[in-house]
N, C-alpha and C positions, 0 to 999 in steps of 0.2 A: 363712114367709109372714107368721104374726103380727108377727117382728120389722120387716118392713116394710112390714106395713101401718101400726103402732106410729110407724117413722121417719118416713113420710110424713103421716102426721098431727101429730108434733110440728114437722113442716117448713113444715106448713100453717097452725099454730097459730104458729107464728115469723114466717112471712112476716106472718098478719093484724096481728101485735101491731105491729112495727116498720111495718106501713102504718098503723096506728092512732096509732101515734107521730110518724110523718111528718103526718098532716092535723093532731095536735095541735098541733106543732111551727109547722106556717102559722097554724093559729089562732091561736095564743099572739102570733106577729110580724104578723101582722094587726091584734089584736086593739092590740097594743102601737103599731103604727103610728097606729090610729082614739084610741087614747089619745093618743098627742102633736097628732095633729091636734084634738081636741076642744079640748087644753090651749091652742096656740096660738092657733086660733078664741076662747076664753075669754079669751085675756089680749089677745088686741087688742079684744074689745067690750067688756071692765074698762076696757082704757085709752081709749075713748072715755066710761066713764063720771069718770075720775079729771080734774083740772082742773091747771091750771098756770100762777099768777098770778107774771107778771113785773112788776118794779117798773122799769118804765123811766127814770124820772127822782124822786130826792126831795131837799127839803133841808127847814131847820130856817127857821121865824120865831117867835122870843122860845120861847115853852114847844107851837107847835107843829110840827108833820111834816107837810109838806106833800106826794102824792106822783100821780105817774100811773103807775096798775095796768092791765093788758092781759092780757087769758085770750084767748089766739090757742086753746082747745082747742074741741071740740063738747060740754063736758061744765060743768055749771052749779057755779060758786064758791060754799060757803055759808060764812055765820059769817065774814064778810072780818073781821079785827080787826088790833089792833096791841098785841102782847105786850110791855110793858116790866118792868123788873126795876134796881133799887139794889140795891149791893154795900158796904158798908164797907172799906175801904182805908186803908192807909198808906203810905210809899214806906221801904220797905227798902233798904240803905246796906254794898254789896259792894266789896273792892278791888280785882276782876278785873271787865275790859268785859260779860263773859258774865256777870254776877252767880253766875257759881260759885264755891266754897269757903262758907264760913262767913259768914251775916249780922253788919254790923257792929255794935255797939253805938254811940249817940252819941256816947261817950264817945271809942271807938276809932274814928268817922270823923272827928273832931274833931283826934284828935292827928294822922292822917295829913294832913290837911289844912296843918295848924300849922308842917309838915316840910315843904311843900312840895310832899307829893303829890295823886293825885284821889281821888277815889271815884265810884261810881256808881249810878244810885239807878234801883231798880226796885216797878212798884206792885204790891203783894200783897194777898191777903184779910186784915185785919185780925184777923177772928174767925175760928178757933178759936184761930191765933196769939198774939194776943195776950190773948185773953178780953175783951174788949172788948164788952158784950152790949149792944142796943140798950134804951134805956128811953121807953116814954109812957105819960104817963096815972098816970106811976107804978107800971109794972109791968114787966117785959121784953117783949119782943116781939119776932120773928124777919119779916123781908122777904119777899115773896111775891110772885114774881109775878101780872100783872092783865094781864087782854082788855081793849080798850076797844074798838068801834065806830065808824067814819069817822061826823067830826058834818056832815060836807055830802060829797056825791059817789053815795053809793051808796044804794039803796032797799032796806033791810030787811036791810044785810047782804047782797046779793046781785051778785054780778058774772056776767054773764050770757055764752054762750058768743060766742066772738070780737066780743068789744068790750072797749070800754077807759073808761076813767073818771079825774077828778083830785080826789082826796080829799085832806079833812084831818082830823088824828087828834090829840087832845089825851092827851097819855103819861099814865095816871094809874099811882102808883106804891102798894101794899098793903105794911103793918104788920098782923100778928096776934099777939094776946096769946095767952098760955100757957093761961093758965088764966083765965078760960072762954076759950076758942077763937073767937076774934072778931075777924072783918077788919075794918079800917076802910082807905082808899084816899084818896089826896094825888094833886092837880095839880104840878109843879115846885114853884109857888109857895108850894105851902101846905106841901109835903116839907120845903125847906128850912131854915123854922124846925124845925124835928125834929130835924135834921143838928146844926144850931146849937147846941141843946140838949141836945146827947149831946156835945158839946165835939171834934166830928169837925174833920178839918183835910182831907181828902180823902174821895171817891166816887166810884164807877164806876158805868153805866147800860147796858143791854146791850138793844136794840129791833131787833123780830123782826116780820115777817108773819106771820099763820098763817090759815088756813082751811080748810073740810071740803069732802069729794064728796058726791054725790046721798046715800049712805048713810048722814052726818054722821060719817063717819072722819076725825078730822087725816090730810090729808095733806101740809099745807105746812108749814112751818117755815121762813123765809128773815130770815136774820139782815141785819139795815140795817145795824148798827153796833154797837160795843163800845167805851165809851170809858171813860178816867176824868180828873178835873181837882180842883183844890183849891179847895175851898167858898167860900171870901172871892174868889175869881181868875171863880167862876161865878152873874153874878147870874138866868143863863138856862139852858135846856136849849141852846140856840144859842149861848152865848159858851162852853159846857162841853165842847161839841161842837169847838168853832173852835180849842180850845186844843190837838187832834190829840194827845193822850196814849192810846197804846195802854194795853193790859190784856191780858197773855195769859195771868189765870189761868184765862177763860173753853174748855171743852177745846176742842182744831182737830180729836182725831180721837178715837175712839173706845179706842184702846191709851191714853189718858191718862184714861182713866174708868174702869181694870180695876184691882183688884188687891184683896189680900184687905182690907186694910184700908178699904177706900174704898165706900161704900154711899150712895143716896139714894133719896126717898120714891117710890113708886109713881106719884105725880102729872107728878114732873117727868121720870120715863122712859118716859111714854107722852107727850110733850111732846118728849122729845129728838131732835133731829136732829145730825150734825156742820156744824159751823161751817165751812166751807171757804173762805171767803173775807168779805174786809170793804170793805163799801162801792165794788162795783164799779162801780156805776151814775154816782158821784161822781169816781172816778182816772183 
């Protein structure tokens, strides 16, 4: 009689547990359902607060970007600006269409030339390549990108939800010295003599939208163009533009920014976005 009263109590104690297990079990997929619904609920009242400025039309006159910006979203544009950036360049000299194999030397694109064959020339970053280090002021100095602010179109920096605006943006371009650590910033006009003076024969220019949400987070990043042209061929940011020279050492995707050897500063990977396209608004 004890062994069964014994069994029937451990039967009792079995059934409670596995029913104790079962309500946990709905709790737990309850619990998990109210979690994805909270999540969802969450990321659609995010993305009424995140913005998205489309650049429906721009072009270039002399050294400025002309453009019309539209935030069709319900969430307020901050910090609208226009990120430009110069590249040091020179046009590398391969005897395959791909510029694969081995870059040419002068020397060796000169004799195939001589023979009757071509070459082909593609633009590269000059520095680290070549060592070719920027100099002003008499000191070195490394390129930096610069925000500049719409000088007519938009009030404070602001593009407000679903509306549109036609701004102009004058590209200014930033040199910093090493040591001490000091930016100074160029209109085209005033860059160029720089260029000149570093005995450059080619540049590239790479101009970007960028602006924050209600929280002032980057969330935009939209690249205008990437180009590059030969310094004497460009007396404007508009004829440097018109000369339709790509640049693709800027990266297209994110697998051309990895590897072990390949690192950059803190500033411009919380700036990066992938480039996927150029100048659609213009093709």
């Amino acid at each position: 009689m004890h062994i069964d009263i014994l069994t029937a109590s451990q039967l009792l104690t079995a059934i409670g547990t596995l029913a104790l297990a079962g309500v946990a079990v709905t709790s737990i997929r309850s619990s998990n359902a109210t979690v994805r619904h909270l999540s969802e609920q969450l990321r659609y009242q995010r993305s009424q607060l995140i913005p998205y400025v489309n650049v429906t039309e721009w072009h270039m006159e002399g050294n400025r970007v002309h453009a019309t910006l539209e935030n069709p979203t319900k969430a307020m544009a901050l910090w609208v600006g226009l990120r430009a950036d110069f590249f040091v360049v020179d046009v590398a000299t391969y005897a395959a269409p791909d510029a694969s194999g081995k870059r040419l030397s002068e020397e060796q694109a000169a004799g195939i030339c001589q023979a009757g064959g071509q070459v082909y020339g593609k633009y590269e970053l000059a520095y680290p390549v070549s060592r070719q280090k920027l100099k002003h002021e008499g000191t070195t100095v490394e390129h930096v990108g610069v925000t500049t602010f719409a000088v007519t179109g938009l009030c404070g920096a602001l593009l407000r939800p679903e509306s549109s605006a036609a701004v102009q943006f004058v590209p200014r371009f930033g040199v910093r010295k090493l040591r001490p650590r000091v930016l100074q910033t160029f209109d085209f006009e005033e860059l160029r003599p720089l260029l000149e003076r570093n005995r450059l024969s080619h540049f590239a220019v790479s101009l970007a939208l960028v602006y924050k949400d209600i929280s002032e987070a980057p969330v935009g990043y939209d690249t205008l163009a990437n180009f590059a042209a030969p310094l004497d061929e460009a007396p404007s940011l508009e004829a440097a533009y018109a000369s339709n020279h790509l640049v693709d050492f800027i990266a297209l995707s994110h697998s051309q920014m990895t590897g072990p050897k390949l690192f950059f500063d803190d500033a411009l990977y919380r700036c990066m976005r992938t480039d996927w396209s150029r100048d659609e608004a213009n093709e």
